[in-house]
C-alpha positions as CSV (number, residue, x, y, z in Angstrom):
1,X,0.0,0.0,0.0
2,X,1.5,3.5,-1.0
3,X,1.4,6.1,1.6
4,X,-1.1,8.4,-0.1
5,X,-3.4,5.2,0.1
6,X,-2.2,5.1,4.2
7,X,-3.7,9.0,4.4
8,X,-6.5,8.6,2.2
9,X,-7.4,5.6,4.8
10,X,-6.5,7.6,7.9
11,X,-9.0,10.1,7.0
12,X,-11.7,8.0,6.0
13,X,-12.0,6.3,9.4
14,X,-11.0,9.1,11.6
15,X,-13.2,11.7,9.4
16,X,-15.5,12.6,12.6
17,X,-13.0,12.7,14.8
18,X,-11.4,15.2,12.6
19,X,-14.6,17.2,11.9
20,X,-15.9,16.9,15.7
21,X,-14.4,19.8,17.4
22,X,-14.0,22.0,14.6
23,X,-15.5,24.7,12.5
24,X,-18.1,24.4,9.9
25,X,-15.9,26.7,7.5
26,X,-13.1,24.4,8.2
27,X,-15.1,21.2,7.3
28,X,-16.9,22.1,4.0
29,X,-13.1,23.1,2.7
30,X,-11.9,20.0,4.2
31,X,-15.0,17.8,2.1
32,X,-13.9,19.5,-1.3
33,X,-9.6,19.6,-0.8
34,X,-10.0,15.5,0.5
35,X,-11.7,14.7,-2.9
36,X,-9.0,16.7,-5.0
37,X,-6.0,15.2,-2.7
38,X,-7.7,11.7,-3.7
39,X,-7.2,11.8,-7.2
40,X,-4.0,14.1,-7.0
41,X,-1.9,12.6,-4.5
42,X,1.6,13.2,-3.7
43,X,3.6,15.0,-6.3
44,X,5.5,12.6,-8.0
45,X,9.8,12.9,-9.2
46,X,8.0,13.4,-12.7
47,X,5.8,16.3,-11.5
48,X,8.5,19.3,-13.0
49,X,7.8,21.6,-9.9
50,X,9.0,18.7,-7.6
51,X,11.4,16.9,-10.2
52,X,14.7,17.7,-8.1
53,X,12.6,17.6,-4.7
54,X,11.7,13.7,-3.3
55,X,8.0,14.8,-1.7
56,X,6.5,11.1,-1.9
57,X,9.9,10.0,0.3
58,X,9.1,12.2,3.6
59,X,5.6,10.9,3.6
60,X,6.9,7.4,4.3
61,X,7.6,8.0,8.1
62,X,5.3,6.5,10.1
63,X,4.3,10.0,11.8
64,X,1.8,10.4,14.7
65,X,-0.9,13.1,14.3
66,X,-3.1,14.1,17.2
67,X,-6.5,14.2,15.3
68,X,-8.3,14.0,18.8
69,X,-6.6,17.3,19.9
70,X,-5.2,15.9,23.0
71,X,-3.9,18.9,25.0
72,X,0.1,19.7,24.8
73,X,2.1,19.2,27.4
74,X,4.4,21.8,26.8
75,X,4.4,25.3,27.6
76,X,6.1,27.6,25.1
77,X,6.4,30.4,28.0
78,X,8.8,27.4,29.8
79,X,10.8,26.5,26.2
80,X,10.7,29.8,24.8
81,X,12.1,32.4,26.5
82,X,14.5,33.9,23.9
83,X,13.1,37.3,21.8
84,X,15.0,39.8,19.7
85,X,16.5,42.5,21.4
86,X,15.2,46.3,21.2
87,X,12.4,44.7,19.4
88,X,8.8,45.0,21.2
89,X,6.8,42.1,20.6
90,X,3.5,40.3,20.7
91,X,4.3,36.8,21.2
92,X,1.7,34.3,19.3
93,X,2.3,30.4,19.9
94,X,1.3,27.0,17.6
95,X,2.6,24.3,19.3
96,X,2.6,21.3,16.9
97,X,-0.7,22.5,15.2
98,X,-2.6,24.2,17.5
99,X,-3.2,27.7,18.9
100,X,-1.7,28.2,22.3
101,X,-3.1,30.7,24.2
102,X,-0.5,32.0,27.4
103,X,-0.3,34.5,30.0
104,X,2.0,37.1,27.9
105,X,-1.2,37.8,25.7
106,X,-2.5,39.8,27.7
107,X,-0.9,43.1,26.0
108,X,-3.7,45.2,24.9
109,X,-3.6,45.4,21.1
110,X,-5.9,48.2,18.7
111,X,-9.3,48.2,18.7
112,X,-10.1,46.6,15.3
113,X,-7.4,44.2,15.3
114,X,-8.4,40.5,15.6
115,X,-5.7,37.8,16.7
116,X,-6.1,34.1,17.7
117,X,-7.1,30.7,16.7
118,X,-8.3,30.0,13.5
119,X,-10.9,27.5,14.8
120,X,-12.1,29.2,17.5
121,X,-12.3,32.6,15.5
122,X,-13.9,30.6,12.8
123,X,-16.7,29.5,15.0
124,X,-17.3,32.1,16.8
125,X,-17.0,35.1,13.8
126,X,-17.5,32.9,10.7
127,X,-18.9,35.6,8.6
128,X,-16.2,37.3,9.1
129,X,-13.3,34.8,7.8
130,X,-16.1,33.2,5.1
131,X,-15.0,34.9,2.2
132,X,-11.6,34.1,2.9
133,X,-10.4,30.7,3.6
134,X,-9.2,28.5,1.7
135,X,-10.4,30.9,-1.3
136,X,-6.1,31.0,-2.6
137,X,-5.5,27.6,-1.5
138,X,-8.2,26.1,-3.2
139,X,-6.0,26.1,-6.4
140,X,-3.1,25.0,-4.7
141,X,-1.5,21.6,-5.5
142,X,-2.0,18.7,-4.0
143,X,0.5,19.4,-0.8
144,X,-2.2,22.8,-0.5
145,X,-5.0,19.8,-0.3
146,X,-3.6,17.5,1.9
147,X,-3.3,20.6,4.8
148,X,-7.1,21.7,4.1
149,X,-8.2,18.1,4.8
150,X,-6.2,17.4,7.7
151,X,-5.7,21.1,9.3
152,X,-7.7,21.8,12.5
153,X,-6.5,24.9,13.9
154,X,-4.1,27.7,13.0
155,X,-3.7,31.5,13.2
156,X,-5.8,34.3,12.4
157,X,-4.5,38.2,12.1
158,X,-7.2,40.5,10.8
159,X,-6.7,44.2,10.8
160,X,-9.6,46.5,9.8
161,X,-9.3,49.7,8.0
162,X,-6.8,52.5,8.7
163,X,-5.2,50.8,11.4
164,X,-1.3,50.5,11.6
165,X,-0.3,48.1,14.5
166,X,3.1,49.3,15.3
167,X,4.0,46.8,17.6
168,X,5.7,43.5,15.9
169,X,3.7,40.6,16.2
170,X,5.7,37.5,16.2
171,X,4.1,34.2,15.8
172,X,6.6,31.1,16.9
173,X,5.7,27.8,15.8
174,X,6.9,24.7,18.0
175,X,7.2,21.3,16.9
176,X,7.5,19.1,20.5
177,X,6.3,15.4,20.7
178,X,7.9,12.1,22.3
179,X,7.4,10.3,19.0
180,X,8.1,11.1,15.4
181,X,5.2,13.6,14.5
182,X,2.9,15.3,11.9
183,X,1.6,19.2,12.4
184,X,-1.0,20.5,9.7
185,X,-1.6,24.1,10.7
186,X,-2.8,26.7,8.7
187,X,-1.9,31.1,8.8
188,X,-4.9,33.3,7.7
189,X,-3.8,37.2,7.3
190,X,-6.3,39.8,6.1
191,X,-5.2,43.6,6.4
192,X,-8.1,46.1,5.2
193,X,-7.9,49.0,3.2
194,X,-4.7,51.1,4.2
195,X,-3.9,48.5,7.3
196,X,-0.1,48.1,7.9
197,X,1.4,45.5,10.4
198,X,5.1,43.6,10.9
199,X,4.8,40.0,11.6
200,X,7.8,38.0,12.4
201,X,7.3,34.1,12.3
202,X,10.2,31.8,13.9
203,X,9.7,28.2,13.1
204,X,11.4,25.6,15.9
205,X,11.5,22.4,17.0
206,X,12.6,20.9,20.4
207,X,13.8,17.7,19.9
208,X,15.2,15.4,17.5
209,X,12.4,13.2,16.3
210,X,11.4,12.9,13.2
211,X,8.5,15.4,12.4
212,X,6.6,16.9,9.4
213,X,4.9,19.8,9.2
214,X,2.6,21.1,6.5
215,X,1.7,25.4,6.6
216,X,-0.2,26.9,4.4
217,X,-0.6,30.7,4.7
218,X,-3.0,33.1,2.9
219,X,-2.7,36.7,2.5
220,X,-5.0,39.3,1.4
221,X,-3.8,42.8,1.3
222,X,-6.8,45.7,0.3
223,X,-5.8,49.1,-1.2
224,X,-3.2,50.7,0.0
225,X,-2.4,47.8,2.9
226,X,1.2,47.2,4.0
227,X,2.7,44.1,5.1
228,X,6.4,43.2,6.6
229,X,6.4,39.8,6.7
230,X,9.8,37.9,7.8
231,X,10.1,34.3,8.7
232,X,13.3,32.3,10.1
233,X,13.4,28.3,9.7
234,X,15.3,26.8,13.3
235,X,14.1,23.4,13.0
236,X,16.3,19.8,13.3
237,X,18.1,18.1,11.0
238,X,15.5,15.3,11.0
239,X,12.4,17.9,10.4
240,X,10.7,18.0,7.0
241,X,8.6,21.6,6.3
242,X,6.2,21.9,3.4
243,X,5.1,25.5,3.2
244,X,2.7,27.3,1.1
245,X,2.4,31.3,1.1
246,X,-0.5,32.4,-0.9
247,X,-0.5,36.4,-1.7
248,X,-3.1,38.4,-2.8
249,X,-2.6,41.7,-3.3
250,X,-4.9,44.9,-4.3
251,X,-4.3,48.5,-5.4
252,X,-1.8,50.3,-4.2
253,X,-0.5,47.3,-1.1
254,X,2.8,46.7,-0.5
255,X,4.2,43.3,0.7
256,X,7.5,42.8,1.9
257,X,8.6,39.0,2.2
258,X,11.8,37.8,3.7
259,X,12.7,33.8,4.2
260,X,15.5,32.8,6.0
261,X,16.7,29.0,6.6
262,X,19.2,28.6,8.9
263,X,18.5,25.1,10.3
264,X,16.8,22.9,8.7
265,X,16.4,19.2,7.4
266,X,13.9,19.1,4.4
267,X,12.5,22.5,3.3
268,X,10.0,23.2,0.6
269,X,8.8,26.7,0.7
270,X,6.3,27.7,-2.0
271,X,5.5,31.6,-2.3
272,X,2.7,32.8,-4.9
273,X,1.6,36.6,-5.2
274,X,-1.0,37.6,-7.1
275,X,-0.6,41.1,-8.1
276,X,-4.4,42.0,-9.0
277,X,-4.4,46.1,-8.2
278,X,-2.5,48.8,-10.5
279,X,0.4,50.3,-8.6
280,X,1.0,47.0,-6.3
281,X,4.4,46.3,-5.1
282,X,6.0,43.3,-3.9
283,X,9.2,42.6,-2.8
284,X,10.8,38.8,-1.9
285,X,14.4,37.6,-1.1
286,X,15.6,34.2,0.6
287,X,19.0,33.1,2.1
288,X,19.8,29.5,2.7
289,X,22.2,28.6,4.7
290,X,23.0,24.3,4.1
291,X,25.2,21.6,4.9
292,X,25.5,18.4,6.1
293,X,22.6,16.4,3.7
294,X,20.2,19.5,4.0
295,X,17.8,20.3,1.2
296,X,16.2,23.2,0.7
297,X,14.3,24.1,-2.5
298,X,12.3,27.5,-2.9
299,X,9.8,27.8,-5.7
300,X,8.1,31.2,-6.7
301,X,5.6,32.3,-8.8
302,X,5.0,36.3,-8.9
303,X,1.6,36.6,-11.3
304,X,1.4,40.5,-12.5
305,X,-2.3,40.4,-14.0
306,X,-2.6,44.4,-14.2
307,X,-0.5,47.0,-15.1
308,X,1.8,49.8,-13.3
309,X,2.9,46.9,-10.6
310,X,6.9,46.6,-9.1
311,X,8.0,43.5,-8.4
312,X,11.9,42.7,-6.9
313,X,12.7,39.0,-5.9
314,X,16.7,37.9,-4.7
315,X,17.2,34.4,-3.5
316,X,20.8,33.5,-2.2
317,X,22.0,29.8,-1.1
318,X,25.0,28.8,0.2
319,X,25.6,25.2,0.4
320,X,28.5,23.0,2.0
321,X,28.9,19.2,2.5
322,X,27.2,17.1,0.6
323,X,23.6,19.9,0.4
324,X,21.5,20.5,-1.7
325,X,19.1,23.4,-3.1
326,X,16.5,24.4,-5.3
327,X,15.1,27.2,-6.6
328,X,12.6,27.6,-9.5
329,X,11.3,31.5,-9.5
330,X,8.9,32.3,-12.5
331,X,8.0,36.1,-13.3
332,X,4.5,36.1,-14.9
333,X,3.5,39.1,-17.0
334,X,-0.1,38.9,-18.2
335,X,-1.2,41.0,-21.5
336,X,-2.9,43.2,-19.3
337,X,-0.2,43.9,-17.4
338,X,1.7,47.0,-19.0
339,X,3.9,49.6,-17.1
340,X,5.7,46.4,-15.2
341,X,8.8,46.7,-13.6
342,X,10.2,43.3,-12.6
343,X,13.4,42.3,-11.2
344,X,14.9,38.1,-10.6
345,X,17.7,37.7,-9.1
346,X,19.2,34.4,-7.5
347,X,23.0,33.7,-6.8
348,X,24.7,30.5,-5.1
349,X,27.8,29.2,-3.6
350,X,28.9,25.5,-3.7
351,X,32.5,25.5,-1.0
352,X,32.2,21.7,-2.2
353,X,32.4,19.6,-5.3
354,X,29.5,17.5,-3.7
355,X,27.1,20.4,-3.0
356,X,24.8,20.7,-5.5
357,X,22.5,23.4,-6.9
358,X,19.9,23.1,-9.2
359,X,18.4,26.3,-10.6
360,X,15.3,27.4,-12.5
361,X,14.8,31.2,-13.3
362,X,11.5,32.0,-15.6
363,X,10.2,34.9,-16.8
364,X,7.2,34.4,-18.6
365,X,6.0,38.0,-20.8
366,X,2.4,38.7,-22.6
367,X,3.1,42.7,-22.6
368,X,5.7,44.6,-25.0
369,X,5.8,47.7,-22.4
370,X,7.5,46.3,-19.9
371,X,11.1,46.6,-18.0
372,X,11.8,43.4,-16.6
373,X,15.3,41.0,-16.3
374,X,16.1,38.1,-14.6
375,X,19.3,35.9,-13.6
376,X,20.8,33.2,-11.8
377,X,24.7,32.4,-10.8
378,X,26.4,29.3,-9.5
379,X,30.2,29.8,-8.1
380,X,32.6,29.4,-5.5
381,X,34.1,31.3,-2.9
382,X,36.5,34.1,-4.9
383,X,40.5,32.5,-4.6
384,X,41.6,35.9,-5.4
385,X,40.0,37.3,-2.6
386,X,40.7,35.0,-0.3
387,X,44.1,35.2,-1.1
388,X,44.4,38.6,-0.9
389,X,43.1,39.0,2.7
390,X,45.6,36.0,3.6
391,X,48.0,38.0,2.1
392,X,47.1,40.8,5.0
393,X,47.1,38.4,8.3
394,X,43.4,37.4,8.2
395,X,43.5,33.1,8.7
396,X,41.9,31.4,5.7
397,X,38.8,29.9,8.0
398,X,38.2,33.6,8.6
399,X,38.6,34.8,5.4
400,X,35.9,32.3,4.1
401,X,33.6,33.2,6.8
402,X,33.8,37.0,6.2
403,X,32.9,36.7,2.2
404,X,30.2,34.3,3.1
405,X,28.8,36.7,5.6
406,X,29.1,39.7,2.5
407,X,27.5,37.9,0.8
408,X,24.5,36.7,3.0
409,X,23.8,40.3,4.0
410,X,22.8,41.5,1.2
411,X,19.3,39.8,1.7
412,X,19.1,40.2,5.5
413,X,19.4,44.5,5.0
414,X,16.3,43.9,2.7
415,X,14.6,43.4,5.7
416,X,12.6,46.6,7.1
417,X,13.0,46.3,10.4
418,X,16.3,47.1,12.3
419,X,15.9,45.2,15.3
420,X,15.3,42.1,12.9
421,X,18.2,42.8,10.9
422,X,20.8,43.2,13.8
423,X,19.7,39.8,15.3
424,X,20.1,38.3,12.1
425,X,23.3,39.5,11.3
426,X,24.2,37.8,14.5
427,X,22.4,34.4,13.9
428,X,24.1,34.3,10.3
429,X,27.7,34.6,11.6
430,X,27.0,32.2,14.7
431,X,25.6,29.4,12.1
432,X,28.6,30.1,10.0
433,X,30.8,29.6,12.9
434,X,29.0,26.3,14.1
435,X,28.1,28.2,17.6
436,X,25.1,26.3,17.7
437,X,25.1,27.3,22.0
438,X,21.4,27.3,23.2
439,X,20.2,30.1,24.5
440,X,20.4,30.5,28.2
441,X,16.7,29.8,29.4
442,X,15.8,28.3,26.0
443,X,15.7,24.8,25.0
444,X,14.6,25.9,21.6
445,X,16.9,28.2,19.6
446,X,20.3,27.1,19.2
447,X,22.0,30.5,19.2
């Protein structure tokens, strides 16, 4: 029996059990995504957005998934204790895949801003989240249909018009379990007309089981909305993460996307922006940092479907050992779409003959007035340069560690917020050192 049979099964006995505690908006998504993930199923080596990424392989754990939402046992306020300094935060916690409410969310946020579980928000304000659920992910693929029939509980943000929440919301996701486990959670963000907000998600695990966690996130930015959006992968060496990010963006909205993997075992991070308003702007980077047997494979799609829209996307990997990464990026530029200005950039190092990088830049044009270019490099550390700062007294394992840090930064100062960009800087040059310490007070982040 093939493991999609194993979850198709899974489902079809534990379908009320599922259903039972949550959300009638949850369920009638769940009834239509199970039927498409039935005749989908896994996407297979031949599937060209997965050809150099094994998906059918990390489903063949045995995982554990707590369908009858049996209460953690861990309290992120006793694991996590660790925040970025001179940065003010709200602290939001999933723990495996549910919302976890604690004591430090007690900070009063604006009136008109809505924060909290998915389900519970969902039950209690359905009318409110109805026309937006699942209404990007529906088209999704079949990884997008396997989290709406499984998924029970998540996060909701929703800001309403005209408000700007200054303070940084940061969401941390915590994988913790005894045995090898699964987490389906889901991320619902809808900012109103001229809404702004920073959100800062940190994705960790605790221990060194085998887990798997599926995320889909759905974005819907109105006229003139802003969004700072920055999200940092600290997981194990025997995680697997499957992530979706659907955008949808209006007149006018600005979105600002920054994806950092720093630790990490198998990583599939799938961003897709919809530009649908004139005057839209988008800009998304990525910096992977691998070695070891790591994997890490980024696929983007940035759809311009009107006119007078900016888009700017820079993806950087740097890979040692025997790691590997992908990236596939495809600039879209519909007939309609006149007056676009889009940028592609991605650039790699290998430091070994037995990393590997497989890349895939597209850019995909149905308009003749348009300004748009695209790229991608594969090279090695520069000998000339690392002579030449020999040359001056600087030891070659220093040497390599300095250019590799140039050359990271250039994606963390695309980052908006200071405070976020200082503590990266930081985390960057620890992970290139191998200071892997844990954090006083922390059993989570390996700083």
């Amino acid at each position: 029996m093939n493991n999609v049979q194993e979850y198709i099964d899974i489902y079809d006995r534990n379908k009320e059990l599922i259903k039972e505690p949550c959300a009638q908006l949850l369920n009638v998504a769940r009834e239509k995504a199970y039927i498409k993930f039935k005749a989908l199923g896994f996407p297979a080596k031949n599937d060209e957005l997965y050809r150099n990424s094994d998906i059918v392989k990390q489903f063949d754990v045995d995982y554990g998934m707590n369908l009858g939402r049996i209460q953690t046992v861990v309290n992120p306020n006793d694991v996590f204790t660790c925040d970025v300094p001179n940065l003010n935060t709200r602290q939001e916690f999933i723990v495996n895949d549910s919302y976890y409410k604690t004591d430090k969310q007690n900070k009063t946020l604006p009136e008109g801003v809505v924060v909290g579980s998915l389900n519970e928000i969902a039950q209690s304000n359905s009318e409110l989240l109805a026309p937006y659920y699942n209404s990007l992910a529906e088209s999704g693929d079949s990884i997008a249909q396997f989290n709406t029939t499984f998924v029970q509980d998540g996060l909701v943000l929703y800001i309403h018009k005209g408000i700007e929440v200054k303070e940084t919301i940061q969401l941390v996701t915590i994988l913790n379990a005894n045995i090898d486990i699964m987490s389906n959670r889901r991320i619902l963000i809808i900012l109103e007309e001229n809404a702004s907000a920073n959100l800062l998600l940190c994705d960790h695990s605790s221990n060194e089981h085998k887990s798997l966690s599926t995320q889909i996130t759905e974005i819907f930015l109105a006229k003139g909305a802003k969004l700072n959006l920055c999200e940092v992968e600290e997981t194990s060496y025997s995680n697997t993460r499957l992530a979706q990010l659907f955008v949808n963006q209006q007149e006018c909205s600005v979105f600002n996307h920054n994806n950092i993997t720093l630790t990490n075992g198998f990583t599939r991070n799938g961003v897709y922006v919809m530009l649908e308003g004139k005057a839209a702007e988008t800009d998304i980077s990525g910096l992977v940092i691998n070695d070891r047997k790591q994997h890490t494979d980024n696929h983007t799609l940035v759809d311009h479907k009107v006119g007078h829209c900016t888009s700017n996307e820079l993806y950087k990997y740097i890979l040692d050992e025997e790691s590997t990464g992908v990236f596939s990026g495809k600039m879209l530029i519909r007939p309609d779409a006149q007056q676009t200005n889009s940028q592609q950039t991605n650039r790699n190092l290998c430091l070994t003959k037995c990393a590997r990088m497989y890349a895939q830049p597209q850019l995909e044009i149905y308009a003749d007035d348009v300004k748009c270019s695209h790229g991608s490099t594969v090279g090695q550390l520069d000998e000339n340069a690392l002579f030449y700062m020999q040359q001056r007294g600087i030891p070659i394992d220093e040497a390599r560690h300095l250019l590799m840090y140039g050359f990271a930064g250039e994606v963390i100062e695309r980052i908006p917020i200071e405070a976020i960009r200082d503590r990266l800087h930081m985390l960057v040059e620890k992970r290139f050192r191998g200071e892997l310490n844990r954090c006083k007070g922390c059993s989570l982040c390996k700083q």
